[in-house]
PAMINU-205362 format. One record per residue (C-alpha): x, y, z. Coordinates in Angstrom, 1 decimal, decimal comma, padded with zeros to 4 digits. Layout:
REM PAMINU-205362
(pt (X Y Z))
...
END
This chain:
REM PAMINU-205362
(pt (182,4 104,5 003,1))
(pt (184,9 104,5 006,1))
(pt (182,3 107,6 007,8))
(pt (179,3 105,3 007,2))
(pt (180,7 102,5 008,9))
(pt (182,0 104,9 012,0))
(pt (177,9 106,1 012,0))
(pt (177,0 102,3 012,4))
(pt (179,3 100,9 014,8))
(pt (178,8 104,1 017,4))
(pt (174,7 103,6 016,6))
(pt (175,4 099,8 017,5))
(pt (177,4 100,7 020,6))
(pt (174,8 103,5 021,9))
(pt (171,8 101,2 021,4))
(pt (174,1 098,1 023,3))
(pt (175,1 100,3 026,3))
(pt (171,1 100,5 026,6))
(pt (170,0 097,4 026,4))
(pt (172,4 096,3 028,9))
(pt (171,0 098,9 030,8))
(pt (167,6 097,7 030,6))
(pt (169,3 094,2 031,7))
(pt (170,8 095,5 035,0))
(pt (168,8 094,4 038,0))
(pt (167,3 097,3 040,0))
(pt (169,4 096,6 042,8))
(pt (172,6 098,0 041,0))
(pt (170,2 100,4 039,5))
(pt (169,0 102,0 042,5))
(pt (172,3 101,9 044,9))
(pt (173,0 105,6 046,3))
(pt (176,5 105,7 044,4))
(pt (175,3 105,2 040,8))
(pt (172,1 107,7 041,1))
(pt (174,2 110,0 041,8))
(pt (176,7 109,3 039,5))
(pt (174,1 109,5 036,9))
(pt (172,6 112,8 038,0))
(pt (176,2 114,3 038,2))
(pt (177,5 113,3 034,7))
(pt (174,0 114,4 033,0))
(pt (174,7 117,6 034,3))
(pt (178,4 117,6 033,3))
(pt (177,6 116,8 030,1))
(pt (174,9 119,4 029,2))
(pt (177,4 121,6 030,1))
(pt (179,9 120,2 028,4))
(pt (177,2 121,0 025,6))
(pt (176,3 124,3 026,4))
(pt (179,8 125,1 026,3))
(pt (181,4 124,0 023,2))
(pt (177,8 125,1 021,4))
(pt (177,6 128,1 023,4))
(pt (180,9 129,9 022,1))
(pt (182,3 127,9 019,5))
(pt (182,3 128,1 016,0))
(pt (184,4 125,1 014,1))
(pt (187,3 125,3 016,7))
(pt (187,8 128,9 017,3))
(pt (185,8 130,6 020,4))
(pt (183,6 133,8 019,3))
(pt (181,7 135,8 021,2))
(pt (178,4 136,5 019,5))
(pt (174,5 136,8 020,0))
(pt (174,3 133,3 021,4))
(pt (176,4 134,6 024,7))
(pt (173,5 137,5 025,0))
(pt (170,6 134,7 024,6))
(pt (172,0 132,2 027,3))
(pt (172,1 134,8 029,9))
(pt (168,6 135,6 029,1))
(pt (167,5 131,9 029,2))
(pt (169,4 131,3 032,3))
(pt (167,6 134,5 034,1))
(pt (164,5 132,8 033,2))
(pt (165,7 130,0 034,5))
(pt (166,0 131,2 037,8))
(pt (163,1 133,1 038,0))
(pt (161,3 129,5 036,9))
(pt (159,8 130,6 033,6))
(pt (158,1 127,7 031,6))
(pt (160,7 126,3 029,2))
(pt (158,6 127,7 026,1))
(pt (159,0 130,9 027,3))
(pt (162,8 130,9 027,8))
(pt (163,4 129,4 024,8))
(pt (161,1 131,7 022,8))
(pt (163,0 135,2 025,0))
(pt (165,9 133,2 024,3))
(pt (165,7 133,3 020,6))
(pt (164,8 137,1 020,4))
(pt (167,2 138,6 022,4))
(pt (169,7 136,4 019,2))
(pt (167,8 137,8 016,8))
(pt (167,4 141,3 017,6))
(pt (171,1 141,0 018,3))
(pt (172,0 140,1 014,8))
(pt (169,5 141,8 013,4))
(pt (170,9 145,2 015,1))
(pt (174,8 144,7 014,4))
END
Protein backbone atom coordinates (compact mmCIF):
# COMPACT_ATOMS: atom_id res chain seq x y z
CA UNK A 1 0.00 0.00 0.00
CA UNK A 2 2.79 2.43 1.40
CA UNK A 3 4.56 2.13 -2.67
CA UNK A 4 1.09 3.02 -4.12
CA UNK A 5 0.67 6.01 -2.13
CA UNK A 6 4.57 7.15 -2.83
CA UNK A 7 3.30 6.57 -6.89
CA UNK A 8 0.39 9.10 -6.13
CA UNK A 9 1.79 11.81 -4.13
CA UNK A 10 5.04 12.09 -6.72
CA UNK A 11 2.24 11.91 -9.77
CA UNK A 12 0.35 14.79 -7.78
CA UNK A 13 3.60 16.72 -7.29
CA UNK A 14 4.87 16.33 -11.07
CA UNK A 15 1.52 17.34 -12.50
CA UNK A 16 1.42 20.55 -9.64
CA UNK A 17 4.99 21.69 -10.60
CA UNK A 18 3.22 21.99 -14.19
CA UNK A 19 0.41 23.69 -13.74
CA UNK A 20 2.17 26.23 -11.80
CA UNK A 21 4.23 26.39 -14.71
CA UNK A 22 1.48 27.00 -17.03
CA UNK A 23 0.46 29.83 -14.33
CA UNK A 24 3.86 31.75 -14.47
CA UNK A 25 3.58 34.96 -16.49
CA UNK A 26 5.83 35.02 -19.51
CA UNK A 27 7.79 37.63 -18.16
CA UNK A 28 9.49 35.29 -15.58
CA UNK A 29 9.24 32.68 -18.26
CA UNK A 30 11.27 34.39 -20.78
CA UNK A 31 14.07 36.23 -18.57
CA UNK A 32 17.73 35.33 -19.92
CA UNK A 33 18.61 33.54 -16.46
CA UNK A 34 15.86 30.93 -16.32
CA UNK A 35 16.13 29.86 -20.21
CA UNK A 36 19.14 29.04 -19.58
CA UNK A 37 18.78 27.50 -16.56
CA UNK A 38 16.23 25.33 -18.21
CA UNK A 39 18.35 24.39 -21.25
CA UNK A 40 21.32 23.58 -18.83
CA UNK A 41 19.58 21.26 -16.37
CA UNK A 42 17.76 19.31 -19.39
CA UNK A 43 20.98 18.58 -20.56
CA UNK A 44 22.28 17.66 -17.11
CA UNK A 45 19.78 15.46 -16.57
CA UNK A 46 19.78 13.32 -19.78
CA UNK A 47 23.02 12.78 -18.89
CA UNK A 48 22.50 12.06 -15.61
CA UNK A 49 20.24 9.41 -17.60
CA UNK A 50 22.50 8.18 -19.98
CA UNK A 51 24.77 7.53 -17.29
CA UNK A 52 23.23 5.59 -14.65
CA UNK A 53 21.26 3.59 -17.73
CA UNK A 54 24.33 3.55 -19.73
CA UNK A 55 26.58 1.34 -17.36
CA UNK A 56 24.57 0.27 -14.62
CA UNK A 57 22.91 -2.73 -13.73
CA UNK A 58 21.00 -2.64 -10.13
CA UNK A 59 23.91 -0.72 -8.39
CA UNK A 60 26.98 -2.30 -9.67
CA UNK A 61 28.69 -0.63 -13.00
CA UNK A 62 29.26 -3.26 -15.93
CA UNK A 63 30.70 -2.78 -19.02
CA UNK A 64 28.64 -4.49 -21.68
CA UNK A 65 27.15 -4.10 -25.28
CA UNK A 66 25.28 -0.94 -24.35
CA UNK A 67 28.88 1.00 -23.95
CA UNK A 68 29.63 -0.26 -27.74
CA UNK A 69 25.97 0.99 -28.96
CA UNK A 70 26.29 4.60 -27.34
CA UNK A 71 29.51 5.28 -29.06
CA UNK A 72 27.86 4.36 -32.21
CA UNK A 73 24.75 6.58 -31.63
CA UNK A 74 26.86 9.36 -30.49
CA UNK A 75 29.08 9.10 -33.97
CA UNK A 76 25.88 9.39 -35.64
CA UNK A 77 25.19 12.04 -33.79
CA UNK A 78 27.77 14.03 -34.88
CA UNK A 79 27.82 13.26 -38.25
CA UNK A 80 23.79 14.45 -37.90
CA UNK A 81 22.16 11.16 -38.79
CA UNK A 82 18.28 11.23 -38.47
CA UNK A 83 17.40 9.89 -35.02
CA UNK A 84 15.68 6.64 -36.63
CA UNK A 85 18.79 5.81 -37.98
CA UNK A 86 20.97 6.15 -34.85
CA UNK A 87 18.72 4.43 -32.85
CA UNK A 88 18.14 1.58 -35.39
CA UNK A 89 22.61 1.36 -35.84
CA UNK A 90 22.43 1.83 -32.28
CA UNK A 91 20.48 -1.29 -31.51
CA UNK A 92 22.63 -3.55 -33.96
CA UNK A 93 25.91 -2.84 -32.98
CA UNK A 94 24.03 -4.36 -29.01
CA UNK A 95 22.81 -7.08 -30.67
CA UNK A 96 25.44 -8.39 -32.76
CA UNK A 97 27.51 -7.74 -29.59
CA UNK A 98 25.51 -10.11 -27.56
CA UNK A 99 24.80 -12.17 -30.08
CA UNK A 100 28.70 -12.73 -30.79
CA UNK A 101 30.00 -13.21 -27.00
Amino acid sequence: MSVWVGILVASLAVYSWKIIGYLLPASILNHPVVSRIANLLTVALLAALLGVQGVTSGSDIQFDARIPALLVAAGLLILRAPFVVMVASAAAVAALIRLLF
